[in-house]
Backbone as a printed PyTorch tensor [residue, N CA C, xyz], in Angstrom:
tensor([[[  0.8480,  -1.1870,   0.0000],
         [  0.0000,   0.0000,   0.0000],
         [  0.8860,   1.2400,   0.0000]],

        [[  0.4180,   2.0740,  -0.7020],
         [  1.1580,   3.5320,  -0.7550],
         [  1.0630,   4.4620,   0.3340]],

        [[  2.0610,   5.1690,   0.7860],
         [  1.9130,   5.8940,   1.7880],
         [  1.4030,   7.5330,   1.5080]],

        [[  0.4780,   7.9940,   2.3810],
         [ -0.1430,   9.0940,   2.0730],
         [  1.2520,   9.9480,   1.2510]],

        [[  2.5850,   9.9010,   1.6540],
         [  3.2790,  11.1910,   0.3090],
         [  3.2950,  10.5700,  -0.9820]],

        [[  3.7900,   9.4660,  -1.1730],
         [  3.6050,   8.6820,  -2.2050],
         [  2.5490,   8.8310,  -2.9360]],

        [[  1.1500,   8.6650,  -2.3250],
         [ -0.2330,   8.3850,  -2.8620],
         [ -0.4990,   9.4680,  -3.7530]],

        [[  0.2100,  11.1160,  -2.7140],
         [ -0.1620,  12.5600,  -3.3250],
         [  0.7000,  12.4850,  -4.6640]],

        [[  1.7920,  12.1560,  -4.6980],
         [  2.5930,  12.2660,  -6.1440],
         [  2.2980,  11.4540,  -6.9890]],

        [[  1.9050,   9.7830,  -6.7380],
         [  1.8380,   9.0860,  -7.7760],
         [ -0.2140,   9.8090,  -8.2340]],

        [[ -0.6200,  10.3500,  -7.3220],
         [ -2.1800,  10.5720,  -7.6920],
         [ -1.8950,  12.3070,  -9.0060]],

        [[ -1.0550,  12.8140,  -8.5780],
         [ -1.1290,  14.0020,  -9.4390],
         [ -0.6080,  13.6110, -10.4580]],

        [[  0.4200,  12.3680, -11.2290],
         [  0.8650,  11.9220, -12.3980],
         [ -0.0790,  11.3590, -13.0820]],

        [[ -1.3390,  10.7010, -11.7430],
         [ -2.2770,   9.8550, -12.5880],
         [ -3.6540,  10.8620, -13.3710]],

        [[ -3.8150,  11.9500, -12.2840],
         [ -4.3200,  13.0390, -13.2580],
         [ -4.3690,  13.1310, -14.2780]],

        [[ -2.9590,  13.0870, -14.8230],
         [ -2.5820,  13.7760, -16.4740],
         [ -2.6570,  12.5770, -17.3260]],

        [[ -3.2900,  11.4450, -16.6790],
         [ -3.6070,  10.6030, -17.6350],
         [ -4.7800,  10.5950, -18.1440]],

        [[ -4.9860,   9.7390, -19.7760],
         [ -5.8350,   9.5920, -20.3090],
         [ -6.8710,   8.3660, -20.4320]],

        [[ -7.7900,   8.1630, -20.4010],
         [ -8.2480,   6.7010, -20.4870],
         [ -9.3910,   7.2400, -21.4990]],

        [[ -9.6840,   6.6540, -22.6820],
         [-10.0060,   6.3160, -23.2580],
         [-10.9340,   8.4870, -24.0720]],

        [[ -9.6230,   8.8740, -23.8510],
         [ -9.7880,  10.4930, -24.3400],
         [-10.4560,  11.3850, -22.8750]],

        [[-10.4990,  10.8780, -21.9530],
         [-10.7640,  11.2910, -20.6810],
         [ -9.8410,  11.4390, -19.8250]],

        [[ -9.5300,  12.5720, -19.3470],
         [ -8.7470,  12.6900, -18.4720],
         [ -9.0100,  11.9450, -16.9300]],

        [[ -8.4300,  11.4290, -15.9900],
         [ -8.1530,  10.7870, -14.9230],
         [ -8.8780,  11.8020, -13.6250]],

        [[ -8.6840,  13.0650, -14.0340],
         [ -9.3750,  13.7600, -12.9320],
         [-10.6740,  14.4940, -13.2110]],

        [[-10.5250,  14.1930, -14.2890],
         [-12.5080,  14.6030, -14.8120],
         [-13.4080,  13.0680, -14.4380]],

        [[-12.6690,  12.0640, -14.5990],
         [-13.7560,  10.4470, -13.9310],
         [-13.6260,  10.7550, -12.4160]],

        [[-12.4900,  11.2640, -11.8460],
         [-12.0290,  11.2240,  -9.8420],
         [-12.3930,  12.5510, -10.1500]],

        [[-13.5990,  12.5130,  -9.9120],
         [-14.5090,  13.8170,  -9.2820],
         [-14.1700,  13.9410,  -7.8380]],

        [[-14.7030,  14.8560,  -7.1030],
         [-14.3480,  14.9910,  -5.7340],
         [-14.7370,  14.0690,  -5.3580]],

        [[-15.7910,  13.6820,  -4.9100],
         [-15.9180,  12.6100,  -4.4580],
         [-16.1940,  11.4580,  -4.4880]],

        [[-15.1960,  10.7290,  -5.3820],
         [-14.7770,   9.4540,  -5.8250],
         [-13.8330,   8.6020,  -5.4760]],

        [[-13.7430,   7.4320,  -4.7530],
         [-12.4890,   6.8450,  -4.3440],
         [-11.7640,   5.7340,  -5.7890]],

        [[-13.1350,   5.6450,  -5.9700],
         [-12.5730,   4.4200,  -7.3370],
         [-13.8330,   4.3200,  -8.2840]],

        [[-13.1950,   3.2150,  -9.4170],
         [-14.4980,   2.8670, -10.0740],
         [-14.1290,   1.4110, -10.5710]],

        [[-15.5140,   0.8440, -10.8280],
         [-14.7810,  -0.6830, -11.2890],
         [-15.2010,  -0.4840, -12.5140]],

        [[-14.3580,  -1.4090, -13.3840],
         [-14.6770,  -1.9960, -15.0000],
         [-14.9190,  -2.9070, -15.0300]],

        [[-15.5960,  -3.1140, -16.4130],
         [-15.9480,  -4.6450, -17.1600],
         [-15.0730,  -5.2850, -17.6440]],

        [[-15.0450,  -6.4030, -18.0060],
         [-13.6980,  -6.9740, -18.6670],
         [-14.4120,  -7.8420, -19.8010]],

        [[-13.6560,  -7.5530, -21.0100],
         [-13.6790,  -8.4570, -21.7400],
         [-12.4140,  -9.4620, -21.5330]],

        [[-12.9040, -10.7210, -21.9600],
         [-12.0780, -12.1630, -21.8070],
         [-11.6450, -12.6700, -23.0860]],

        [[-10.5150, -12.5370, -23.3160],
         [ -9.8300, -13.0920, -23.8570],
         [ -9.6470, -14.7040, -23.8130]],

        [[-10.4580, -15.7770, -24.3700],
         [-10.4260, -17.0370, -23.5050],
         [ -8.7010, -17.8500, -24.6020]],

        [[ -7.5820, -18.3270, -23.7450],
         [ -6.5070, -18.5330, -24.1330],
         [ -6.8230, -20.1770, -24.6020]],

        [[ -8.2840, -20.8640, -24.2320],
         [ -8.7030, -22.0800, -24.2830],
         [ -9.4550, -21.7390, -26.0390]],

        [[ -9.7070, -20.9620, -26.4560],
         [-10.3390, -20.9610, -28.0760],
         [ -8.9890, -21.0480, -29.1120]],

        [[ -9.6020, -21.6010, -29.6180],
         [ -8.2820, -21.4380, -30.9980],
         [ -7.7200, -20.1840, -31.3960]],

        [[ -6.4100, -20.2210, -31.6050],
         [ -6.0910, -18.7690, -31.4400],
         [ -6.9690, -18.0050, -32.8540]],

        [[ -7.1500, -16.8890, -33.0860],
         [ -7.9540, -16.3200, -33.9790],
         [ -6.5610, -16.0200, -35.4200]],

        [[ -5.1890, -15.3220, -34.8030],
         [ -4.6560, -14.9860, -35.4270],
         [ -2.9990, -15.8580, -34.8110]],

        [[ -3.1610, -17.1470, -35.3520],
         [ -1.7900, -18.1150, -34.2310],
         [ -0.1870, -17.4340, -35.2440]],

        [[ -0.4020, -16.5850, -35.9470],
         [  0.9600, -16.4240, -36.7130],
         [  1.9660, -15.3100, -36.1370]],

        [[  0.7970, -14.3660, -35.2360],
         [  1.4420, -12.9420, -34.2280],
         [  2.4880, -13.7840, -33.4070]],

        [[  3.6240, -12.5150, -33.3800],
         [  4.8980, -12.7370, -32.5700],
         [  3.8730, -12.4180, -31.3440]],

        [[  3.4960, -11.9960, -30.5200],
         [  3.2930, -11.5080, -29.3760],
         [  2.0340, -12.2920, -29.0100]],

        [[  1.6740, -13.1410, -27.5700],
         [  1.3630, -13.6560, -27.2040],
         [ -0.3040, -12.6610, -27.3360]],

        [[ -0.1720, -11.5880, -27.4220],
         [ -1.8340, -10.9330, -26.5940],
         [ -2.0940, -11.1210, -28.4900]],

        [[ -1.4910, -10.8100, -29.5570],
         [ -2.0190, -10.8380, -31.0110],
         [ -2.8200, -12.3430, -31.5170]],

        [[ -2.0340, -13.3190, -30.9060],
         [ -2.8900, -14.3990, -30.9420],
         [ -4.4350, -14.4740, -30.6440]],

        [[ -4.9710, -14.2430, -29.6700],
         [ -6.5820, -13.8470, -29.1510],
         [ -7.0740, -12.8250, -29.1450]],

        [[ -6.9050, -12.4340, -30.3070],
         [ -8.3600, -11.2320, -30.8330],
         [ -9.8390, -11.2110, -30.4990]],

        [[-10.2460, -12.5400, -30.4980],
         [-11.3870, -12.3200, -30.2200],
         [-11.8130, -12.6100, -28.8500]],

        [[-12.7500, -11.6070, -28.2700],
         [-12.6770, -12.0000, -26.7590],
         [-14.8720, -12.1130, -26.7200]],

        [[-15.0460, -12.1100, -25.3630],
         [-16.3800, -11.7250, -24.9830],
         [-16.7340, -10.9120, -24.8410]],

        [[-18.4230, -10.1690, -24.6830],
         [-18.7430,  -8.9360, -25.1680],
         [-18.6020,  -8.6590, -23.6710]],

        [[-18.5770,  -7.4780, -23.1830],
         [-18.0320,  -6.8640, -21.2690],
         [-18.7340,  -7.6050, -20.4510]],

        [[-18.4350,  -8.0630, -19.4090],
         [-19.2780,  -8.0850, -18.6200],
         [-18.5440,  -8.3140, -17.3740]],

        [[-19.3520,  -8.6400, -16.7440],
         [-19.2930,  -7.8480, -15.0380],
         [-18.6940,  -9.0620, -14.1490]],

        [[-17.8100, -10.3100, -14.7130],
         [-17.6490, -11.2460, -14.3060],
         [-15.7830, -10.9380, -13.7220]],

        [[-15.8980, -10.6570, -12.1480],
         [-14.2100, -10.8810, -12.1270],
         [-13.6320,  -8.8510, -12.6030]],

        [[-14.5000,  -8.4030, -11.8130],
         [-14.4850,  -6.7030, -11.9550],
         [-13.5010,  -6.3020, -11.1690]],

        [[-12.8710,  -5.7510, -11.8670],
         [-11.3780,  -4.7650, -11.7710],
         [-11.8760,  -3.5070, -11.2210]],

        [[-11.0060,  -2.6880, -10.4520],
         [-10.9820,  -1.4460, -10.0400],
         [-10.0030,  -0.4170, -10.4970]],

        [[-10.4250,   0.5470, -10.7340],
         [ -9.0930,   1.8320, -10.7820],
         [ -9.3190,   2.5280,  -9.6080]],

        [[ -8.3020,   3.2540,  -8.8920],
         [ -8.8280,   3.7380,  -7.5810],
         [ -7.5230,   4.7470,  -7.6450]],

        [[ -8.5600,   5.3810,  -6.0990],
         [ -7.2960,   6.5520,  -5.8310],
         [ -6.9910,   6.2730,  -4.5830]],

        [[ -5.6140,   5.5400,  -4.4170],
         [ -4.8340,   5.3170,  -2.7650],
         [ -5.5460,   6.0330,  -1.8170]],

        [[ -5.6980,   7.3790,  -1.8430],
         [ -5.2590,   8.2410,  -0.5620],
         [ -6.9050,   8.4270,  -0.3210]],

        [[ -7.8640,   7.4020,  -0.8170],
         [ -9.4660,   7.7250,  -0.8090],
         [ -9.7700,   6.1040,  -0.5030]],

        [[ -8.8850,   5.5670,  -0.2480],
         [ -9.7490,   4.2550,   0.3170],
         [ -9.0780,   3.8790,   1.5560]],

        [[ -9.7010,   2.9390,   2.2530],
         [ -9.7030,   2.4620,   3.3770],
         [ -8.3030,   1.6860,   3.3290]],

        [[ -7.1120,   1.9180,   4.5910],
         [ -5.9180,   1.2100,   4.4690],
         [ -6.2240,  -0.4550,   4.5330]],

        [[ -5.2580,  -0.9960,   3.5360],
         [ -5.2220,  -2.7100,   3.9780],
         [ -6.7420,  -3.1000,   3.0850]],

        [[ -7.7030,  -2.0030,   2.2660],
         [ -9.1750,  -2.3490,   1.8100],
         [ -8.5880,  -2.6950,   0.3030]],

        [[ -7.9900,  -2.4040,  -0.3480],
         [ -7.5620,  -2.5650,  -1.7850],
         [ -7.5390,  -4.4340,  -2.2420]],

        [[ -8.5560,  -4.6300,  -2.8090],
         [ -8.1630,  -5.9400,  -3.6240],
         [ -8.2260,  -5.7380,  -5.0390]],

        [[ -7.6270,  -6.8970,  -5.9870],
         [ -8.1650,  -6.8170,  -7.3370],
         [ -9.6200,  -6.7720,  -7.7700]],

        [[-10.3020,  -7.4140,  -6.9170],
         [-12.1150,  -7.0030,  -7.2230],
         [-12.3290,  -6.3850,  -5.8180]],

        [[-11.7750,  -5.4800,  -5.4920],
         [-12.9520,  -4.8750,  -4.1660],
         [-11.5430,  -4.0290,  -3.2960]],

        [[-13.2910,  -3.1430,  -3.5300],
         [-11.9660,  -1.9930,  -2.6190],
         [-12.6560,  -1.2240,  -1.8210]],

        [[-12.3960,  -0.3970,  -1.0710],
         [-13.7930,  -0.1700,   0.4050],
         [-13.2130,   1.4330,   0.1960]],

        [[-14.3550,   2.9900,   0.2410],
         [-13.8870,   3.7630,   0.2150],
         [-13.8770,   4.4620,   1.6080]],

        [[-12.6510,   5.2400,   1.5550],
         [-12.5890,   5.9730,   3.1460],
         [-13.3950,   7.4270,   3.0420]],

        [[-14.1490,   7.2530,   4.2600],
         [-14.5840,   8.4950,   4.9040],
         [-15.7910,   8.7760,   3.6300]],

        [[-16.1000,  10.1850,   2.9620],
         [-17.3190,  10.3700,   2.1390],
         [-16.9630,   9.6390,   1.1140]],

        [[-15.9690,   9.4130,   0.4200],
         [-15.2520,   9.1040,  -0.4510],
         [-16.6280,   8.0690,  -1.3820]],

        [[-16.7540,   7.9210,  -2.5490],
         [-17.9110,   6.6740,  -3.0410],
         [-17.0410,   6.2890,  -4.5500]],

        [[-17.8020,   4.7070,  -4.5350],
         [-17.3480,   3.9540,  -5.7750],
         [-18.4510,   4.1290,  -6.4130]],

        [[-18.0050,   4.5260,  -8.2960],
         [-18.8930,   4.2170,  -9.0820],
         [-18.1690,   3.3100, -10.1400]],

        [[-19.3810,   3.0210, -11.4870],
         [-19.1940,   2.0190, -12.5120],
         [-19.1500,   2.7800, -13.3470]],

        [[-17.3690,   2.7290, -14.5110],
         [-17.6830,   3.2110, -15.5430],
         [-18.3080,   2.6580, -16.5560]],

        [[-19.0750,   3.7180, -17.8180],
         [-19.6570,   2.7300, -18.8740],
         [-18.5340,   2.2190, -19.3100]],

        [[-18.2220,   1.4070, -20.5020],
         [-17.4140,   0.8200, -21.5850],
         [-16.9530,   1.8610, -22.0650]],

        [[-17.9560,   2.6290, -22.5540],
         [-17.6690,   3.6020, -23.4330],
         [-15.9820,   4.3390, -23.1520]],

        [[-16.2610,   4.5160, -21.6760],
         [-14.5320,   5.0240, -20.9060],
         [-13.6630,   3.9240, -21.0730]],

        [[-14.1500,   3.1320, -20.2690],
         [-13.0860,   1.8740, -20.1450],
         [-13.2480,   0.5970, -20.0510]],

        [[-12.7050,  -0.1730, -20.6850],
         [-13.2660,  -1.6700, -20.1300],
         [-11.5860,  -2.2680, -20.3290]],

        [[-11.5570,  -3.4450, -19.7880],
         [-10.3640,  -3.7080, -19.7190],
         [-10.3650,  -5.1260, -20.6930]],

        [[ -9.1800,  -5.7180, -20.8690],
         [ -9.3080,  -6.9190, -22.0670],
         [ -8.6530,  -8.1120, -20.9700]],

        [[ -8.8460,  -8.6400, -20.3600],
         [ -8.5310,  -9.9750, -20.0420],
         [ -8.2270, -11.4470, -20.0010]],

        [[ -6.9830, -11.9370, -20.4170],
         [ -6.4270, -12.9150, -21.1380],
         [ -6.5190, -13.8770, -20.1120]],

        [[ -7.4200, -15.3780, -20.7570],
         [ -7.1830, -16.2500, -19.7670],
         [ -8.0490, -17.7170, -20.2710]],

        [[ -7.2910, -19.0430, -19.5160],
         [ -8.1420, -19.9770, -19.9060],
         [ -9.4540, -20.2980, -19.4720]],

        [[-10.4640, -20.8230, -19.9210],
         [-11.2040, -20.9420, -19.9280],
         [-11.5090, -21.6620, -18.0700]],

        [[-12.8740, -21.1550, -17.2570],
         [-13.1820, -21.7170, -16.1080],
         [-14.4940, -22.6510, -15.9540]],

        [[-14.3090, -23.1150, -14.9050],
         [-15.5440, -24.2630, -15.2010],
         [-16.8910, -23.4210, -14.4850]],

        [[-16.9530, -22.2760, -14.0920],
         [-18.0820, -21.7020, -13.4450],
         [-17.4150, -19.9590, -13.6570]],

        [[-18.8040, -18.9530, -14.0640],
         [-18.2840, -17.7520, -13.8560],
         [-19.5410, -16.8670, -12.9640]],

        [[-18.9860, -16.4970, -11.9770],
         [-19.7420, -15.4450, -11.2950],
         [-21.0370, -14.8380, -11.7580]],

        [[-21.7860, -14.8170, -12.9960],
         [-22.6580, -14.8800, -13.3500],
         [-23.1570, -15.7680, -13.4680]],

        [[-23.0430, -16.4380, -13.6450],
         [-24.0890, -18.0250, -14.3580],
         [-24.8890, -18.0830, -13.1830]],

        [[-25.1140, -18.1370, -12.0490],
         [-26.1320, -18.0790, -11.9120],
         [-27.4110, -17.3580, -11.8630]],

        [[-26.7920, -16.2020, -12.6310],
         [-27.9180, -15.3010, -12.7300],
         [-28.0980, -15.3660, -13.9420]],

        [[-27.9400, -16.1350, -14.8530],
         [-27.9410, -16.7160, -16.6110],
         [-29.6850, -16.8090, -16.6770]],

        [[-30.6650, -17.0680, -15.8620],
         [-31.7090, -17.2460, -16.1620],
         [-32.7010, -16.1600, -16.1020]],

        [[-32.2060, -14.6510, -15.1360],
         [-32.9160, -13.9770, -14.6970],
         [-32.4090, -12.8270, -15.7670]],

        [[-31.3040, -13.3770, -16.9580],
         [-30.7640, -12.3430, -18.2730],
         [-32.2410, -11.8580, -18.9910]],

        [[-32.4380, -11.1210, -19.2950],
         [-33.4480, -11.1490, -20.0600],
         [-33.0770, -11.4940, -21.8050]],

        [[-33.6420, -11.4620, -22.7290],
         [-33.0680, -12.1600, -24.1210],
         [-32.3010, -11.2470, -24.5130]],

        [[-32.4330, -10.2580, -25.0380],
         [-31.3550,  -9.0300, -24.8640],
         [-29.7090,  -9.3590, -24.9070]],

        [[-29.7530,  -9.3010, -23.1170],
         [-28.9310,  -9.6280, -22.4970],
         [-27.9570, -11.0330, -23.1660]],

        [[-28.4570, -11.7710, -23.1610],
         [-28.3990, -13.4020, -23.4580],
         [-27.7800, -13.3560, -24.5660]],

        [[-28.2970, -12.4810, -25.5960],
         [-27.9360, -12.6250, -27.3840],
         [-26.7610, -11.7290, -27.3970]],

        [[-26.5190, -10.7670, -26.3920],
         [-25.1030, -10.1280, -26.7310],
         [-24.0320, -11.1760, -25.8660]],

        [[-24.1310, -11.3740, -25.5070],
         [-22.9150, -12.3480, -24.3090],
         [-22.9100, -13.9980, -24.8730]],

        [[-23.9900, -14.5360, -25.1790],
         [-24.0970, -15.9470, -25.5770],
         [-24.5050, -16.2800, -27.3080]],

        [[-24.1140, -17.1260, -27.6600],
         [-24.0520, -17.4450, -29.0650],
         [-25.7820, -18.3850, -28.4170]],

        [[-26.0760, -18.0220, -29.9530],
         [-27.8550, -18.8230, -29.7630],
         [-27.8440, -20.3550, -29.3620]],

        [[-26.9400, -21.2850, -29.7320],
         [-27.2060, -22.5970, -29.3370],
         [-26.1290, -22.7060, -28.5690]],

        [[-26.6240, -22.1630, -27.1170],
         [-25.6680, -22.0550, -25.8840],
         [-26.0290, -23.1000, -25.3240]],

        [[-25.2390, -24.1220, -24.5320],
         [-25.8040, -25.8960, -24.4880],
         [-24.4510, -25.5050, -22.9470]],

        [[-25.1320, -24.5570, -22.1910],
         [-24.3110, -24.4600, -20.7590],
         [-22.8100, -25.1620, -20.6010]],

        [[-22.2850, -24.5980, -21.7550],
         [-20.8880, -24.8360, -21.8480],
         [-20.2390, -23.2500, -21.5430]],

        [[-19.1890, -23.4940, -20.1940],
         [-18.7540, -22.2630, -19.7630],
         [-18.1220, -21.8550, -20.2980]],

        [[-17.1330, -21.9260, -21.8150],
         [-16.6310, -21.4830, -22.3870],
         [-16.8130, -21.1580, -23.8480]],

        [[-16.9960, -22.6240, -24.2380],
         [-17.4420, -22.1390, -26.0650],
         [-18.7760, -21.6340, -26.1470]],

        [[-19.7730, -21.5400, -25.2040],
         [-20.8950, -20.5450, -25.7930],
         [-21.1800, -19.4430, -26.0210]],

        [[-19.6840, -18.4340, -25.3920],
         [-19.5920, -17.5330, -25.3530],
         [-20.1700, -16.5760, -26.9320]],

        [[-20.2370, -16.2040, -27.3600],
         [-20.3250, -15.4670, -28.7260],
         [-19.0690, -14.4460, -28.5300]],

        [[-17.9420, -14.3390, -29.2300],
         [-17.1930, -14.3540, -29.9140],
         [-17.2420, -12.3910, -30.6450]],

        [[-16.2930, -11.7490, -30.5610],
         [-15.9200, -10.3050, -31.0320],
         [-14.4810, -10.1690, -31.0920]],

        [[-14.3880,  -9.6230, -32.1170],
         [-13.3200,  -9.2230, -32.8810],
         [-12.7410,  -7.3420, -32.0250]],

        [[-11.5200,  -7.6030, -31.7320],
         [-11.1940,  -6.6930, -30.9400],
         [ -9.8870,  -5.7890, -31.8490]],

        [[-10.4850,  -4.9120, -33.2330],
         [ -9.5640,  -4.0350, -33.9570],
         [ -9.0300,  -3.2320, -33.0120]],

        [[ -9.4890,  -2.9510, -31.3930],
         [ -8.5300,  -1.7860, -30.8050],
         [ -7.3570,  -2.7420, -30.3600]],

        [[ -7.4440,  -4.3970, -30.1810],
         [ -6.0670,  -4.4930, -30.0390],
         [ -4.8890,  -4.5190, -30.6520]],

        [[ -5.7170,  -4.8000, -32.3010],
         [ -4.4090,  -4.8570, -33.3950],
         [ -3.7920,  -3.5180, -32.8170]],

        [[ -4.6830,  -1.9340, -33.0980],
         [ -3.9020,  -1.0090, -32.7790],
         [ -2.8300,  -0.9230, -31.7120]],

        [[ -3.3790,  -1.4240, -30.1170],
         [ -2.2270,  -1.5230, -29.6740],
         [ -1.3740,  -2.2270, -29.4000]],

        [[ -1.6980,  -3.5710, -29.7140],
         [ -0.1960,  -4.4360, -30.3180],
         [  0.9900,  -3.7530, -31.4020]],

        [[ -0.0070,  -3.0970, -32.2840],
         [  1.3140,  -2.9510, -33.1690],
         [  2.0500,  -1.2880, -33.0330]],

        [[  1.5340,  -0.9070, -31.4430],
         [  2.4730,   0.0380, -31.1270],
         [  3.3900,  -0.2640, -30.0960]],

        [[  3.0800,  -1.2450, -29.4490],
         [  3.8850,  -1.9230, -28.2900],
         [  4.5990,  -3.3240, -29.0670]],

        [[  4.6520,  -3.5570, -30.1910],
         [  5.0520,  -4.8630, -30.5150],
         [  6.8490,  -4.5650, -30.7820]],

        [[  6.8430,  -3.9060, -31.1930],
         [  8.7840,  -2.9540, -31.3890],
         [  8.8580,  -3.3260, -29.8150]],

        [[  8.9790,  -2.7040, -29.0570],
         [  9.2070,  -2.7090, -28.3500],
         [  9.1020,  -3.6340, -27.0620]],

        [[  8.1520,  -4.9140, -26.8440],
         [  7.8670,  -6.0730, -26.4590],
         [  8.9690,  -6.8680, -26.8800]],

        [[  9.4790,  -7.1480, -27.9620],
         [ 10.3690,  -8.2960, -28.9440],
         [ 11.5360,  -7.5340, -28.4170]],

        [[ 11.8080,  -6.2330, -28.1450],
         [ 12.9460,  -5.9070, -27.8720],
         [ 13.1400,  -6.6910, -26.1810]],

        [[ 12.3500,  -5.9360, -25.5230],
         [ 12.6760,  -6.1010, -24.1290],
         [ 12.5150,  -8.1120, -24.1250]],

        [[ 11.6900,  -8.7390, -24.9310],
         [ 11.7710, -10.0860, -24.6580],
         [ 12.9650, -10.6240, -24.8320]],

        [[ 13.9930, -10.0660, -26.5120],
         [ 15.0150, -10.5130, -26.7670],
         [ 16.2100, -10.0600, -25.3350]],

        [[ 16.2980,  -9.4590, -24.8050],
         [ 17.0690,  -8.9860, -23.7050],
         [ 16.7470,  -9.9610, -22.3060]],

        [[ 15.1340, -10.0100, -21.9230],
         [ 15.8450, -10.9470, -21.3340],
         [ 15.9480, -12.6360, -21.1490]],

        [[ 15.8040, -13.2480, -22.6750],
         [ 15.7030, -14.3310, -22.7750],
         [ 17.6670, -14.9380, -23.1550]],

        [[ 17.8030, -13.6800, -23.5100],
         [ 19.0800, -13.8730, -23.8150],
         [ 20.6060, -13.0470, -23.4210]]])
C-alpha cells in the first residue's frame, strides 16, 4: 500500500492521464475513491484467432462482449480504506464513493483460460433475451466457455502494433 506522500505524487501523475480520451481527474470527481470496469475475456482455451502474431496478446483477438464477471478497479490510494484494496474490491474511506464506468470510458481486455463456473451463471436465467444474445451465441448448451459469442477486438491490433517494437525488444534482452 502507498503511503499518504507517495499516494499525493503518484495521484497528481495519474491526473494527467488519459483513459479512453478522458482525463483521470474529470472520472475522480471529488468525491470518488474508485471505479470498477468490465472486462472483456480473452479465452486462451479458443483457438487462437490470429496463431501467426509474434506476441502472445495478437494471438486472441477475439474476446467476450463486457461483462461484469471478475471486476477490476481503478482507484485513488489516498481515498480508500488502508489494507481495503483488492483486485475485485476496494472499500472507500470516509465520504469518499465507488462508481461504474460505462465501456464507453473503459473496459479492460482480459487474457485467460477458460473456467468451469463464472460469477454470473447463476444469474444466466434472470438475463433477459437481450442480455443473453449479446454475451451468448444462440445454441448455448451451458458450456462455460465455447458458448460464449465471440468479437473481434480491432482496438487491439492497434495496440499491439504500437507496443510490438518494443515487447520483442525487451523479450530478446531478457531471454538472452
Amino acid at each position: 500500500m502507498l503511503t499518504n506522500r507517495y499516494s499525493v505524487r503518484y495521484e497528481k501523475a495519474f491526473a494527467k492521464e488519459r483513459i479512453g480520451g478522458y482525463k483521470m481527474d474529470e472520472i475522480f470527481k471529488s468525491d470518488l475513491a474508485g471505479a470498477s470496469v468490465l472486462v472483456k475475456m480473452h479465452m486462451t482455451s479458443w483457438k487462437p484467432s490470429n496463431a501467426l502474431s509474434e506476441l502472445f496478446l495478437g494471438k486472441y483477438l477475439l474476446s467476450t462482449a463486457p461483462m461484469s464477471d471478475r471486476i477490476k478497479y481503478v482507484h485513488m490510494p489516498s481515498r480508500t480504506k488502508y489494507g481495503s484494496v483488492q483486485v475485485h474490491h476496494i472499500r472507500p474511506f470516509g465520504k469518499y464513493k465507488i462508481t461504474a464506468l460505462p465501456v464507453t470510458q473503459l473496459v479492460l481486455h482480459h487474457y485467460r483460460e477458460c473456467r468451469t463456473s463464472y460469477g454470473f451463471s447463476e444469474k444466466m436465467d434472470k438475463m433477459n433475451a437481450q442480455q443473453q444474445n449479446i454475451l451468448l451465441r444462440n445454441n448455448f448448451t451451458n458450456d462455460k466457455c465455447f458458448g460464449f459469442k465471440t468479437y473481434y477486438q480491432s482496438d487491439m491490433e492497434l495496440i499491439i502494433e504500437k507496443i510490438r517494437t518494443s515487447v520483442l525488444e525487451l523479450q530478446r534482452k531478457l531471454l538472452f
